[in-house]
N, C-alpha and C positions, 0 to 999 in steps of 0.2 A: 835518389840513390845515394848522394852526399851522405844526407841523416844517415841512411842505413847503414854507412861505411864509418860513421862518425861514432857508434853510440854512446861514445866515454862521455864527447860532450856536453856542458850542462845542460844546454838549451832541449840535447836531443833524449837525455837520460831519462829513460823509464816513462818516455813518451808514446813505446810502439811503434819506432817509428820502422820498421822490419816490415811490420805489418801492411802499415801506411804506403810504400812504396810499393806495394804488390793491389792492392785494393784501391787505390787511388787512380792509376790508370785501368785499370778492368773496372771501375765504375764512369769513368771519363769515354769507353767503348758502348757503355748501355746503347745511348741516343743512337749515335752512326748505326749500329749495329743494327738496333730494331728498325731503324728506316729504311737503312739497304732490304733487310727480310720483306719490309711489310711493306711499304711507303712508294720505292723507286720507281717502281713497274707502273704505279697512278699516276706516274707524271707530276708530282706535288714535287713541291722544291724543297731542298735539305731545310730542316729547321733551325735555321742559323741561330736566331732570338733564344730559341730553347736551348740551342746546344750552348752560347755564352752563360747564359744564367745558370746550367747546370757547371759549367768547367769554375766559373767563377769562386766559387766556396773551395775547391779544391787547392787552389794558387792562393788564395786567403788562410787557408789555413797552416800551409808548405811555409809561405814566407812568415805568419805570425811565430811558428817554430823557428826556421832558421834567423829571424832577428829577435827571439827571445821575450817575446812580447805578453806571450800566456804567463808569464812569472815578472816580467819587468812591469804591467801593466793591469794595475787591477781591474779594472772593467774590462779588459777585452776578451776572456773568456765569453762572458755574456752578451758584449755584444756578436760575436760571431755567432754564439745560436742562435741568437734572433735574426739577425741579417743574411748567415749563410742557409739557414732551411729558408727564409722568402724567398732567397735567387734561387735556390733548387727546388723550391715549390712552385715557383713562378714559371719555372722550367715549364712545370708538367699543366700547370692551369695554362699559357699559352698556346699548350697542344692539344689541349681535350676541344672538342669539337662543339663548336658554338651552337648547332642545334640540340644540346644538351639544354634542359632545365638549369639555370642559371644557380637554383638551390642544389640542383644532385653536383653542377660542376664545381660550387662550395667547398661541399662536402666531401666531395673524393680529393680536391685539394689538401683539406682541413686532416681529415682521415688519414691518407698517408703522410701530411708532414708529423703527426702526430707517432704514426707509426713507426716512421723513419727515426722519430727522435727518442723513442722507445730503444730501438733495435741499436742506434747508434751508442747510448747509454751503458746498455748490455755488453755490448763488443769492449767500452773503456774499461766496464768492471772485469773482463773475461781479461783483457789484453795486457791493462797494467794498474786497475786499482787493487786489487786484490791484497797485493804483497806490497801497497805501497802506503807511505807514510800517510799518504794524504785520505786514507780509509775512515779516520776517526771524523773528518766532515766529508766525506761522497754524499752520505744520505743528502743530507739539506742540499748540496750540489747539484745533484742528480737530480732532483724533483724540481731546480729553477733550471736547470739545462731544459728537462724536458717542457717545460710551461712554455720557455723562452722560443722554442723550436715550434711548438705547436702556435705560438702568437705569432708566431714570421709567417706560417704557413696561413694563417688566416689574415693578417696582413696581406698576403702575396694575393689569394684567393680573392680578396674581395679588392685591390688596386685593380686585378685584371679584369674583373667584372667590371671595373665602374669605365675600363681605358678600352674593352672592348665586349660588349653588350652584346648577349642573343639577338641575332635578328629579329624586326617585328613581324609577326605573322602576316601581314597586309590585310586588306580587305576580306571580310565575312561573303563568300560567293551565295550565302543562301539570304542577305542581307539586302 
């Protein structure tokens, strides 16, 4: 809310950050939300693991803004779309359900960080590349944004395959 109240500041100018403040916590509501719907009633315990690694990209991002960091720091654009879609992809690969095929649980990892970093791209050009100086390099931007978001997500994808593996089928009963 700071940001949104700030926007003359440098750090916050022509960031979105209007936006940010409204979509930030209604996406920090997905997780709770869908578990109370879907989840409570099974007796399954809140997905704590999942809900850290989802919240986590959000406070990473909030503060790289407010300490000025996307412009004081050349690498850190980049490193946060590689490390914030792993924690939010890692979110969702430690919820998919281990008798899932290990390649479809990949995949739908790999898929939506892929998506996500699509959609996320989209929303920067809609929000504030457009009318902004920084228009004449988006392109080249925007295609390592999205690489960077899709390698965290397959990064995330396959750490959580290797830290937590499909069960083995056990024994062949006609064997």
């Amino acid at each position: 809310m700071f940001a949104a109240l700030h926007p003359d500041w440098q750090q916050f100018a022509g960031k979105a950050m209007g936006a940010r403040a409204v979509a930030y916590p209604l996406g920090l509501l997905v997780l709770p939300v869908l578990w109370w719907l879907l989840r409570r009633r099974s007796g399954r315990l809140y997905p704590a693991l999942a809900d850290l690694l989802v919240s986590v990209p959000f406070l990473v991002d909030t503060a790289g803004n407010a300490l000025d960091l996307y412009d004081a720091v050349v690498w850190f654009d980049d490193a946060c779309h590689l490390v914030n879609w792993a924690l939010l992809l890692g979110g969702l690969a430690v919820s998919l359900p281990r008798r899932l095929h290990p390649w479809t649980r990949l995949g739908l990892t790999v898929g939506l960080g892929s998506t996500t970093a699509l959609l996320w791209e989209v929303g920067e050009y809609v929000t504030f590349l457009r009318d902004s100086p920084e228009l004449a390099t988006a392109y080249t931007d925007t295609l390592g944004d999205m690489v960077l978001g899709t390698t965290g997500s397959l990064l995330a994808g396959l750490l959580v395959l290797r830290l937590r593996p499909s069960p083995s089928p056990g024994p062949d009963p006609a064997a």
